[in-house]
C-alpha positions in Angstrom: 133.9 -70.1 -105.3 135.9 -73.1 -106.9 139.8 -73.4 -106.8 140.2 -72.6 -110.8 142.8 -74.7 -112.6 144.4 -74.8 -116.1 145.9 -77.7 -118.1 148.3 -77.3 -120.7 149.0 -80.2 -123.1 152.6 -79.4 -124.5 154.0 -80.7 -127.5 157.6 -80.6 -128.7 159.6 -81.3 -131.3 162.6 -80.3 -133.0 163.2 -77.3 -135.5 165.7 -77.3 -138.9 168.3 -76.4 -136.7 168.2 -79.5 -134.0 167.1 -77.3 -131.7 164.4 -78.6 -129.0 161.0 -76.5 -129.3 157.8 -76.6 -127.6 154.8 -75.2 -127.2 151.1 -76.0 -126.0 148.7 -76.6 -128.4 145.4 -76.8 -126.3 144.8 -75.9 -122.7 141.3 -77.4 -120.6 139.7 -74.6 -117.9 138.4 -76.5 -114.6 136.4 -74.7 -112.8 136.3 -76.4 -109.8 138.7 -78.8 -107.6 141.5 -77.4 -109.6 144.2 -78.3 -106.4 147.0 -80.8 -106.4 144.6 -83.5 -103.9 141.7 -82.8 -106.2 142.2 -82.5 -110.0 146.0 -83.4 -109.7 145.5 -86.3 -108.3 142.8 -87.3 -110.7 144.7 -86.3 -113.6 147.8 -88.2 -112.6 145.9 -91.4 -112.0 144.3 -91.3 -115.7 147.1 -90.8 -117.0 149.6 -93.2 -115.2 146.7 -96.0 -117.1 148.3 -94.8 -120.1 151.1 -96.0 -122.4 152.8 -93.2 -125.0 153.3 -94.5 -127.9 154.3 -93.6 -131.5 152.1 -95.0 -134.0 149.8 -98.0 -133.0 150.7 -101.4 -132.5 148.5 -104.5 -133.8 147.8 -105.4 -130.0 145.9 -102.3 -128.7 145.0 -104.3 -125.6 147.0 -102.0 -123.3 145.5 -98.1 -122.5 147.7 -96.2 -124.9 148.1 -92.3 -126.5 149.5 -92.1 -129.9 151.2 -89.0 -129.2 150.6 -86.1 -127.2 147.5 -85.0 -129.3 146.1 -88.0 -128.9 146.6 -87.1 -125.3 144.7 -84.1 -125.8 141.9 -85.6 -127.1 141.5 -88.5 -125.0 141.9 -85.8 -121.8 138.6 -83.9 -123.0 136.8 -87.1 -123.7 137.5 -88.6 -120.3 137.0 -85.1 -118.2 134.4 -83.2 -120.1 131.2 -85.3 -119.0 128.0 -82.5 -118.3 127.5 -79.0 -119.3 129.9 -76.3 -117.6 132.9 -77.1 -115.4 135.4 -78.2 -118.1 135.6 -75.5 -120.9 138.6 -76.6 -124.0 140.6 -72.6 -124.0 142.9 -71.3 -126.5 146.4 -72.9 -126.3 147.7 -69.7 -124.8 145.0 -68.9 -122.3 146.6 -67.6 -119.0 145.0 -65.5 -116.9 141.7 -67.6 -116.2 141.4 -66.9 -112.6 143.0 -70.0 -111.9 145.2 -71.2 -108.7 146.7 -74.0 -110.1 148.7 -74.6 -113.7 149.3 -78.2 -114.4 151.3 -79.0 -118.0 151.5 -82.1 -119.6 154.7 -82.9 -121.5 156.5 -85.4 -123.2 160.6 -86.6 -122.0 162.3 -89.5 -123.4 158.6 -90.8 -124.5 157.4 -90.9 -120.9 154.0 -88.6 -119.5 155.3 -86.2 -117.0 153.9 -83.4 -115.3 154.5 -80.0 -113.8 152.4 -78.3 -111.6 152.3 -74.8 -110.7 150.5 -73.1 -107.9 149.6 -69.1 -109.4 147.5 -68.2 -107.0 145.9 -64.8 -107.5 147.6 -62.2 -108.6 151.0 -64.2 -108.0 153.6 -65.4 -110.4 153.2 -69.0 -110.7 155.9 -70.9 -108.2 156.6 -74.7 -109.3 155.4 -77.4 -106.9 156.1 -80.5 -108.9 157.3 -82.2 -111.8 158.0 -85.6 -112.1 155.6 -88.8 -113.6 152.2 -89.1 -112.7 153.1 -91.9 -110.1 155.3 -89.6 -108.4 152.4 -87.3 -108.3 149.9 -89.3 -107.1 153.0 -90.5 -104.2 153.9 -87.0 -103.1 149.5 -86.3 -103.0 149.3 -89.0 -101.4 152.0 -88.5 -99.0 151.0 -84.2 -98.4 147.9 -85.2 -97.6 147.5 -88.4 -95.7 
């Protein structure tokens, strides 16, 4: 059986009001190597090549997102490479059997992620959050 993980692509923005909202608007299924040392680690390291940027500069020689749903897109493209193991799930998909939760957000126009360990049959307990960097650090360091 494969360790089952879920990645939410979260994208925020503010209302009439001021007030900061967010929500994801797509969520990838891995069916396999879904832990932190497997595809955390792989996720963080894509995504630490990346620059977020809003709208695209003349000079696109650096690896760059415009914006998180360019994320999005770019996250299927580089993962989803064979038939099976990466499935793209409704934005609000939950309860996929999965062990590990890992969202992708947006702060002061820098990547960072949280990671949650579900489990099965468990609420979900946070393990992380931080920058890709950190994450690969802290893998890195759990599992030298």
């Amino acid at each position: 059986m494969g360790t089952r993980s879920l990645t939410k692509v979260i994208q925020t923005w503010k209302d009439e009001s001021g007030k900061k909202q967010s929500k994801p608007f797509t969520t990838m299924y891995r069916q396999f190597d879904g832990y932190m040392s497997g595809h955390g680690a792989e996720l963080a390291e894509w995504l630490s090549k990346y620059t977020l940027v809003n709208g695209i500069p003349l000079d696109k020689s650096e690896p760059m997102f415009n914006g998180m749903d360019c994320l999005a897109a770019q996250m299927f493209a580089h993962f989803k490479t064979e038939t099976g193991g990466i499935y793209c799930m409704h934005p609000d998909a939950s309860d996929c059997g999965q062990e590990y939760l890992y969202e992708i957000s947006e702060i002061d126009n820098q990547i960072h992620l949280t990671v949650y360990e579900t489990g099965y049959e468990s609420d979900a307990t946070e393990i992380f959050h931080g920058t890709p960097e950190e994450l690969l650090t802290k893998i890195e360091l759990d599992y030298a």
